[in-house]
C-alpha positions as CSV (number, residue, x, y, z in Angstrom):
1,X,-18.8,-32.7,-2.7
2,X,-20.1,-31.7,0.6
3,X,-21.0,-28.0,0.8
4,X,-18.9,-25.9,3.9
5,X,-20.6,-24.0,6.3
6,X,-19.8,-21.0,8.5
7,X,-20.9,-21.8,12.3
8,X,-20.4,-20.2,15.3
9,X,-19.9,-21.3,18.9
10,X,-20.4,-18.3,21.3
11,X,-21.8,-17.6,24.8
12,X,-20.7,-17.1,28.0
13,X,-20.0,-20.9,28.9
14,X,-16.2,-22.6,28.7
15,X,-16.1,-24.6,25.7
16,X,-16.3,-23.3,22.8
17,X,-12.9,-23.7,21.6
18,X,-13.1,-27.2,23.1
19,X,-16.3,-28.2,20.7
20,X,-14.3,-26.4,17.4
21,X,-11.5,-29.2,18.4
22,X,-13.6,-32.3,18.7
23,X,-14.6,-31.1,14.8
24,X,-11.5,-30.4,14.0
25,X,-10.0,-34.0,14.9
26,X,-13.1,-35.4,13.4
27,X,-12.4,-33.5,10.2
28,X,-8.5,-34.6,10.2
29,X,-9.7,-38.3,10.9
30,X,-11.4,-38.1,7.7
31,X,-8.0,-37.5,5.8
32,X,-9.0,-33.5,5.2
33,X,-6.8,-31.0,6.9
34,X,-7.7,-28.5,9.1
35,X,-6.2,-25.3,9.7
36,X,-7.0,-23.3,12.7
37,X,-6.2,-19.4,13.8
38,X,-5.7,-18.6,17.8
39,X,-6.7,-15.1,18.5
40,X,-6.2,-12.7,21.6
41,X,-5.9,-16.3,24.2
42,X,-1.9,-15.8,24.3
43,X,0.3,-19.0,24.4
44,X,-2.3,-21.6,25.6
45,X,-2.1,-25.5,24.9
46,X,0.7,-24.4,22.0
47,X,3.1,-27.1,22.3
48,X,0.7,-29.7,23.2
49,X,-1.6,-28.7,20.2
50,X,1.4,-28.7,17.5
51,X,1.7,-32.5,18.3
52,X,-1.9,-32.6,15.7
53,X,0.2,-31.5,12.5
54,X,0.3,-32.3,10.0
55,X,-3.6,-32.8,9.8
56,X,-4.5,-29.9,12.1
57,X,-1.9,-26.7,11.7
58,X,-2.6,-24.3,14.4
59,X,-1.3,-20.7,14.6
60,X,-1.1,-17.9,16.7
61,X,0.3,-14.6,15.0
62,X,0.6,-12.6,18.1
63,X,3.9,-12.7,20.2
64,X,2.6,-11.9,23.2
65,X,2.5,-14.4,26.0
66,X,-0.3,-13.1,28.0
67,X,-4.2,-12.8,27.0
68,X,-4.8,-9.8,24.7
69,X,-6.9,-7.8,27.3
70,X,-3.7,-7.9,30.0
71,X,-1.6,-5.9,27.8
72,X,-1.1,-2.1,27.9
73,X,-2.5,0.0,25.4
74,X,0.8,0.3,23.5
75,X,1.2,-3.7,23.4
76,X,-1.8,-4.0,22.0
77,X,-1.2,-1.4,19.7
78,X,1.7,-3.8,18.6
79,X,-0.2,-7.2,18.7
80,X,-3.2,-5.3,16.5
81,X,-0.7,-5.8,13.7
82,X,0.1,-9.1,14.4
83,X,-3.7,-10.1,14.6
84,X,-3.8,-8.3,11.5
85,X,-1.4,-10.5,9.7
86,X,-3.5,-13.3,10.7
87,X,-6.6,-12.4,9.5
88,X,-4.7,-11.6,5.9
89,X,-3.2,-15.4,6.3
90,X,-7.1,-16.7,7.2
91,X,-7.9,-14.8,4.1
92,X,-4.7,-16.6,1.9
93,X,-5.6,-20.0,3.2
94,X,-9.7,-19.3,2.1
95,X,-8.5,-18.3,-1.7
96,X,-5.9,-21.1,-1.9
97,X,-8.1,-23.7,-0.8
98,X,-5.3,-25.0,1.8
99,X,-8.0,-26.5,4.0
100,X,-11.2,-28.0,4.2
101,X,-12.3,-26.6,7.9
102,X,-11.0,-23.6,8.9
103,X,-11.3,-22.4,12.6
104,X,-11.0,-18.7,13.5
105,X,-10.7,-19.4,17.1
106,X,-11.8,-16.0,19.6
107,X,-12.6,-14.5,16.2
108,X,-15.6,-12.5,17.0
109,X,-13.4,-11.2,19.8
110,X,-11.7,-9.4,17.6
111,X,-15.0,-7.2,16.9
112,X,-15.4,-6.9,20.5
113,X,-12.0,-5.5,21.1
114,X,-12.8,-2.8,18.1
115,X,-10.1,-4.3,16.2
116,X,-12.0,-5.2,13.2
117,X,-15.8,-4.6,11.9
118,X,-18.1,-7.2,10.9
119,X,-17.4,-5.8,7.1
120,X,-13.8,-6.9,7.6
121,X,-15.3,-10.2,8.6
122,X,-16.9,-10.5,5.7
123,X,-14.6,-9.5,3.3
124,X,-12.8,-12.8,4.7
125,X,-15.9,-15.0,4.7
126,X,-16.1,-13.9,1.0
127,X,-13.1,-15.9,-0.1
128,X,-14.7,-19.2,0.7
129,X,-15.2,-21.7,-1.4
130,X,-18.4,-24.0,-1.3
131,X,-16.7,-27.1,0.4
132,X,-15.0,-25.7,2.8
133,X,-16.4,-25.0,6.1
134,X,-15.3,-22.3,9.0
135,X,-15.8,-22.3,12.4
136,X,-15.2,-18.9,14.5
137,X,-15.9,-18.2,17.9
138,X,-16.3,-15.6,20.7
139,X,-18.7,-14.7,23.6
140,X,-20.4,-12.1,22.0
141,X,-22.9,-13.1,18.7
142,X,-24.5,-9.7,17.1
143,X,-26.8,-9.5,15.2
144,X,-24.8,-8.8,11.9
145,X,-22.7,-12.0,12.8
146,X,-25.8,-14.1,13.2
147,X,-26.7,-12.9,9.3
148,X,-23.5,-14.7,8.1
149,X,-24.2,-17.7,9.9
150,X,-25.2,-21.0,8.3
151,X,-25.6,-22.2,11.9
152,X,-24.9,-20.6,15.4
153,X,-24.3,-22.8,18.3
154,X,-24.6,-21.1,22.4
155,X,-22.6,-22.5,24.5
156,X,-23.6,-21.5,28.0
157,X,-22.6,-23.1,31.6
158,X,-25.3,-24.9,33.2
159,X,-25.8,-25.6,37.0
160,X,-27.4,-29.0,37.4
161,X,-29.4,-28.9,40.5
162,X,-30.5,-25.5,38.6
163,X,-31.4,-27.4,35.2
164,X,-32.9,-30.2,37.3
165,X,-35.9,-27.5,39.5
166,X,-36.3,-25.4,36.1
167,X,-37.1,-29.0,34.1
168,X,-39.2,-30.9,36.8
């Protein structure tokens, strides 16, 4: 049995969510399922990305249409609940063993926004068993994020012509 690992894929650069994909298709082509968790990206991609079930089941517990940071305070206020009943689901999927990559999408986010601490991350990361593997992502990777890390992955936009002088 192959032992899970909790990654992240953070930085600045587009692409993050793109990279948790490509493992998520290559975890479903293996005959494992993959679940993953949108958080505070409102309806992006949604109908196109439902065409992956049943391998890859994606959802998105806020109702909102628009990015998390758009909305007024008292929207938020609402969709703080919703985000709330995803985490609790991430955490249900974890203890049931419904998956063997789980992908917290936007995730770290979530303790950007003030919405939840890194000890509410953890108490989720604690109900992981050893083969299943979690991907979460976010601009933003502290400190205390990087300590429940098996590996952390930057993703950061490069210019070429930039690249090229700085490697010459």
């Amino acid at each position: 049995m192959e032992k899970g690992l909790i990654q992240v894929y953070g930085g600045e650069g587009h692409g993050k969510s793109a990279a948790a994909m490509g493992r998520a298709i290559q975890v479903a082509g293996t005959g494992r399922n993959v679940v993953i968790i949108n958080f505070l990206k409102g309806n992006q991609n949604e109908e196109f990305l439902k065409r992956l079930e049943p391998e890859i089941k994606i959802f998105r517990f806020e109702k909102s249409e628009e990015e998390f940071s758009q909305l007024s305070e008292e929207r938020k206020q609402d969709e703080i609940c919703n985000i709330k009943n995803g985490l609790n689901f991430a955490k249900k999927v974890l203890t049931t063993g419904e998956c063997s990559l789980l992908i917290l999408d936007e995730v770290l986010g979530l303790i950007d926004n003030g919405i939840i601490s890194i000890e509410d991350l953890k108490h989720i990361l604690e109900a992981k068993s050893e083969d299943v593997s979690i991907i979460m992502t976010g601009i933003h990777i502290s400190d205390d994020v990087c300590q429940v890390a098996d590996e952390i992955y930057q993703i950061e936009a490069v210019n070429y012509k930039i690249f090229n002088e700085k490697h010459e």
